[in-house]
Structure formats: structure tokens, C-alpha cells
N, C-alpha and C positions, 0 to 999 in steps of 0.2 A: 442372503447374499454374503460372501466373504470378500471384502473391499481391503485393497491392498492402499492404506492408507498411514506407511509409515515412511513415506518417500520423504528425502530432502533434499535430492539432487535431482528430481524430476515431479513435476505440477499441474494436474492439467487445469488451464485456469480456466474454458470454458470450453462449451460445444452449442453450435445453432445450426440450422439450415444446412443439414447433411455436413457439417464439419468440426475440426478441433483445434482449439490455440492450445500447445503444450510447451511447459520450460524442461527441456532436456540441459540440466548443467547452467551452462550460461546464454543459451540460444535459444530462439523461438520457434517452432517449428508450427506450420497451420497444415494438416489432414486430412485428406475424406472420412467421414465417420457415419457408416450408412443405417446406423442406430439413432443418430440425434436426431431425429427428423422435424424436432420442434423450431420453431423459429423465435430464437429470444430475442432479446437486444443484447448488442454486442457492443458494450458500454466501455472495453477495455480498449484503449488506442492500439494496442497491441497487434489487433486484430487487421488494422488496418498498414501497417509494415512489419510483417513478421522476418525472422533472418530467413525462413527459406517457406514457400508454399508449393504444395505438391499439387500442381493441376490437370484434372481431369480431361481427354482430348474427346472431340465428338465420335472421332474414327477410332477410336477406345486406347484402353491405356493413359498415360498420360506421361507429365514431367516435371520434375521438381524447376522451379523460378529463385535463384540464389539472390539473396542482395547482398548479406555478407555472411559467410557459410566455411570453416575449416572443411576439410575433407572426413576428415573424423576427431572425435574428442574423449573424453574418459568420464561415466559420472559412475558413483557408489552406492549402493545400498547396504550397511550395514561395514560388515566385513569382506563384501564382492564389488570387486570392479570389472565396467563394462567398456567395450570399444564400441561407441556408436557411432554409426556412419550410413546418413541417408542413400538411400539405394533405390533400384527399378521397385514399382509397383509401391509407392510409397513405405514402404518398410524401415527401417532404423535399426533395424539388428537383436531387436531387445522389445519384448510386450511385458510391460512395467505390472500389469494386471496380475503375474505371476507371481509377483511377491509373496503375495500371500500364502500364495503354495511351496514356495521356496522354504520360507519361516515354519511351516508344518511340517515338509519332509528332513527338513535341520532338525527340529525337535523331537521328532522319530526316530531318526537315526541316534540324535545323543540320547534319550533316554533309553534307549535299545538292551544295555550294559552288555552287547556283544558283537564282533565286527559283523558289520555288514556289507554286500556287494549288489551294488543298484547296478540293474540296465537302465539307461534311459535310448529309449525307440524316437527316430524322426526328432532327434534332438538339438537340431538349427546350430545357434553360435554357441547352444552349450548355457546357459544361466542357471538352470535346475543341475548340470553335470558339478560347475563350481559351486552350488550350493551342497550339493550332497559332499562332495571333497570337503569341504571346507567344515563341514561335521562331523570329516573322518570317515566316511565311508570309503569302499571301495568302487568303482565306477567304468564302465565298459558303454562308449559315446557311439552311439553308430549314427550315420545320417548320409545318406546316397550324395551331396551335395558337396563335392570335394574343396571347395571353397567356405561353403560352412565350417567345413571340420578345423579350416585353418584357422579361420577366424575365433573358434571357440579355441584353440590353443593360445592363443591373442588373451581372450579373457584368462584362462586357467593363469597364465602368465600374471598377466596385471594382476589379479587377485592374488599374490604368491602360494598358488597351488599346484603349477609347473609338476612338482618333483612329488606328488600323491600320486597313489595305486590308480592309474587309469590308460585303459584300453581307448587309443582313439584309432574307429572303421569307418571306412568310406566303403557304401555298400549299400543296394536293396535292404531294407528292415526284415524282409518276410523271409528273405533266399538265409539272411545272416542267420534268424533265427531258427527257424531247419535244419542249418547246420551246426547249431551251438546246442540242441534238442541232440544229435546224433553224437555231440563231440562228449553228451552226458555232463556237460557243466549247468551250475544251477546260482537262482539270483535270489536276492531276500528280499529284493523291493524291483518294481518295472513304474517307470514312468514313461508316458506314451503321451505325443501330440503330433497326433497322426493330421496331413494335409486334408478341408473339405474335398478338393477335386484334386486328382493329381495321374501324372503317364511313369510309368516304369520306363528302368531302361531299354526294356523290349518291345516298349509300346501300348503295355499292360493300360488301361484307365482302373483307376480306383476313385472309387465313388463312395465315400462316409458313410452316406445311410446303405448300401448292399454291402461294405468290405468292413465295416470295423466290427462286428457279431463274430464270423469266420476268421478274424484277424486275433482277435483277443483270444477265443477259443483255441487256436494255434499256438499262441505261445504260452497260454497256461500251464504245458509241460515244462516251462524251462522256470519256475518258481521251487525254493526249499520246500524240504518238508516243514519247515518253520518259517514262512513269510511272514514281512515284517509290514508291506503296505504295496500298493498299486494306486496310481494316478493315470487318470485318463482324461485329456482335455479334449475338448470340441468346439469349434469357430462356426460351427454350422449351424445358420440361424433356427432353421426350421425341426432341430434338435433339442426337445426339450432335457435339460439335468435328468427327472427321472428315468429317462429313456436310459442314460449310463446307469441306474442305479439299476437298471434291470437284468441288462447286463453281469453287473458286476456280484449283484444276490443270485444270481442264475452258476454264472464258473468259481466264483472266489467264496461267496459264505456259504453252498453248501457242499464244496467239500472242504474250507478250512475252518465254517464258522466264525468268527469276528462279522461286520457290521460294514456298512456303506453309506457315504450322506453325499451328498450332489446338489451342487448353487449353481447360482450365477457369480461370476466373477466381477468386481466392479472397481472401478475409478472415480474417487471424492472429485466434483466439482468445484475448483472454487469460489467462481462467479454464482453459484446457487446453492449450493452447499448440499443439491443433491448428487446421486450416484449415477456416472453411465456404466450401462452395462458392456461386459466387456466376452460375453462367450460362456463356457457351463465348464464346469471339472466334476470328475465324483473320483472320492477316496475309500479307498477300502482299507480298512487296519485290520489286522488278527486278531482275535479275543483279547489277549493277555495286554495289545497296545492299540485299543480302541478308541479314538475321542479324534 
């Protein structure tokens, strides 16, 4: 499991009974979290007045319960700053589990010793986009979600990476890529987190397990002849990590050769000092930048 465990503006102090107490910054925020399904004791007072709890409706959906709650605030990791701001569907703008992955495609990109140009696909507020900036890559942000893309200008900004090489599209992934395949441009790195369920602008459904094989396959044309790495994350439970590695040894190591490894991704407890799990990634590197 690769655990994103160097946060110190964000904590998750526990999880019980389908839920999560987490320190985002200076605020508490309590989750559904439909992995915890253990019921511990919930020893931390915390738990019992959090600043905001997102609750579940029986007629579905749900909505966050403020008691005292900014509108949004700012925390860091490392050298990136984030705008977080609870939102519909209990979201926060920011899945902190990424870190991890962030810290890998950073150190790819710098030990590369040559410029590189990421696409990042289905790329939300942008946290992997300001990561790769912020290690000098070049960067091309697509995400159909025309308020994401704002908001990920929000981060680039706060992170002062504003004024870095970077394309931001508001756009279908699939339609962009097709025409970035015909336009003959090419990326050294693709980072992909592609939605479990989701509807096109046209009404399209995309379904993970039938659309991410034909999806990835697709834009395997728009990679150098020298790629540098590919990231693929997945939120879908019933998706195990090797199922990306299979993938990814099937279109990426046997026509560029280099290697693939696929975890789970995790979040240190700190009330138990165990890991929850947080979803699957798999990484592919080329030969020459494997590990």
C-alpha cells in the first residue's frame, strides 16, 4: 500500500461506523466513509461536535450540518497549496490519499534531466496538475467540469505556479483526446482519474469497469516516443490494483517496455495507528525511469 503519510495540514484522526473525523487545516470535518465499516470506539470528543458533518438523507444524497464552518480555507502540503471548500456529495475539493502520488510524479519529473509535458485527464481542482508545475513540467489540465477548472486555477495561483507552461480545457477527455491524436501533439507523462460512473455531455454513460480498457487504449497514441510515466487511479471498489496492472503491461510495457506496480492507496489512522484504504493507482515508468 502506498500511504500518503507526510500531511501536516491535514489528519485523519479516526474512522468508525461507516464514517470519518478529519483535521483539514484548522477545522474538523466528519465523512461517510463506506470502507470503515468497523465499529470502534470513538474515544475522541471530537467526534461528537465536529465544525461541519456531512449527512446522509434516507431519500439519498445528503448535506452538510455547519456549526462553524468558513466557506473555504487554504491548507499545504509541501510546496502546494490547496483551496478547500466543502461541497455537494460530501467532497472538499482535495483527496489528500494522492499525496503520495503527487511526491512520485514530482520526483519523475525532476530526475527526468529533460523537459517534460504531462497531460493530466479528468483532472478535478487540479492537485496532480500543480504538482507536476511545481517540478517544472509542462502541463495541459483538461476536465469537462467548467468550475473545476476554475477552481484548479485557484490552486495553481495559491501555490505560485499561475505563470508555468500550462493549457487549461474545459472539455469531454475522450472528444479532447481525438483531437489532440489528429492535431499530432505528444505528452511524456498521462495522469488519469477517470470518474466510477459518470454521463457525457451528450448523455454518453461511462462505466469504469466497460470504459477504462477502450479509454486508455485510445489515447496511448498521444504518448512520446520516450515516455516518461502514466498514472491511473480508480475509486471503484470492486476494482482490484492488478486489474490496472493489466492494463497497463498489456499497452504501455509491451510496446515501451519499463514496468508497472499498482497498490492501494491509504490514510495513517491516528486514533489506531492503522491504514484506511483509500482506492487503487498503478504507475507505469519506462525502463530507463523505473521504481
Amino acid at each position: 500500500m502506498w500511504v500518503s503519510d507526510k500531511w501536516r495540514d491535514y489528519e485523519l484522526l479516526d474512522a468508525s461506523g461507516g464514517e470519518k473525523l478529519e483535521r483539514w487545516g484548522g477545522h474538523i470535518l466528519l465523512r461517510p466513509d463506506p470502507q470503515a465499516i468497523w465499529r470502534t470506539e470513538r474515544a475522541d470528543a471530537r467526534w461528537r461536535r465536529p465544525d461541519a458533518a456531512y449527512r446522509r438523507s434516507s431519500a439519498g444524497g445528503g448535506a452538510w450540518e455547519k456549526n462553524s464552518l468558513p466557506p473555504s480555507w487554504k491548507i499545504r502540503y509541501g510546496p502546494l497549496t490547496f483551496q478547500v471548500k466543502p461541497m455537494s456529495f460530501k467532497h472538499t475539493g482535495l483527496f489528500p490519499e494522492q499525496a503520495a502520488n503527487w511526491d512520485w510524479a514530482m520526483e519523475k519529473i525532476r530526475s527526468a534531466g529533460r523537459p517534460i509535458r504531462v497531460l493530466n485527464l479528468f483532472a478535478y481542482t487540479g492537485a496532480a496538475t500543480i504538482a507536476c508545475l511545481a517540478a517544472g513540467a509542462e502541463v495541459c489540465h483538461v476536465d469537462a467540469a467548467k468550475g473545476m477548472v476554475a477552481w484548479a486555477k485557484e490552486n495553481a495561483a495559491a501555490s505560485g505556479v499561475a505563470d508555468r507552461p500550462v493549457r487549461w480545457i474545459v472539455d469531454d477527455c475522450a472528444k479532447f483526446c481525438q483531437r489532440e491524436i489528429r492535431r499530432g501533439r505528444r505528452y511524456d507523462a498521462i495522469i488519469m482519474d477517470p470518474p466510477s460512473y459518470g454521463r457525457g455531455p451528450g448523455g454518453e454513460v461511462w462505466r469504469l469497469e466497460d470504459d477504462l480498457w477502450p479509454f486508455v487504449q485510445s489515447v496511448t497514441p498521444l504518448l512520446s516516443d520516450e515516455p516518461l510515466f502514466v498514472l491511473i487511479n480508480s475509486y471503484t471498489t470492486g476494482l482490484a490494483p492488478s486489474v490496472l496492472t493489466y492494463i497497463t503491461e498489456s499497452l504501455f510495457t509491451k510496446r515501451f517496455g519499463g514496468r508497472s506496480q499498482a497498490e492501494e492507496l491509504g490514510l495513517p489512522v491516528t486514533a489506531s495507528g492503522l491504514v484506511l484504504p483509500c482506492g487503487a493507482s498503478c504507475r507505469w515508468s519506462s525502463s530507463e525511469h523505473a521504481g
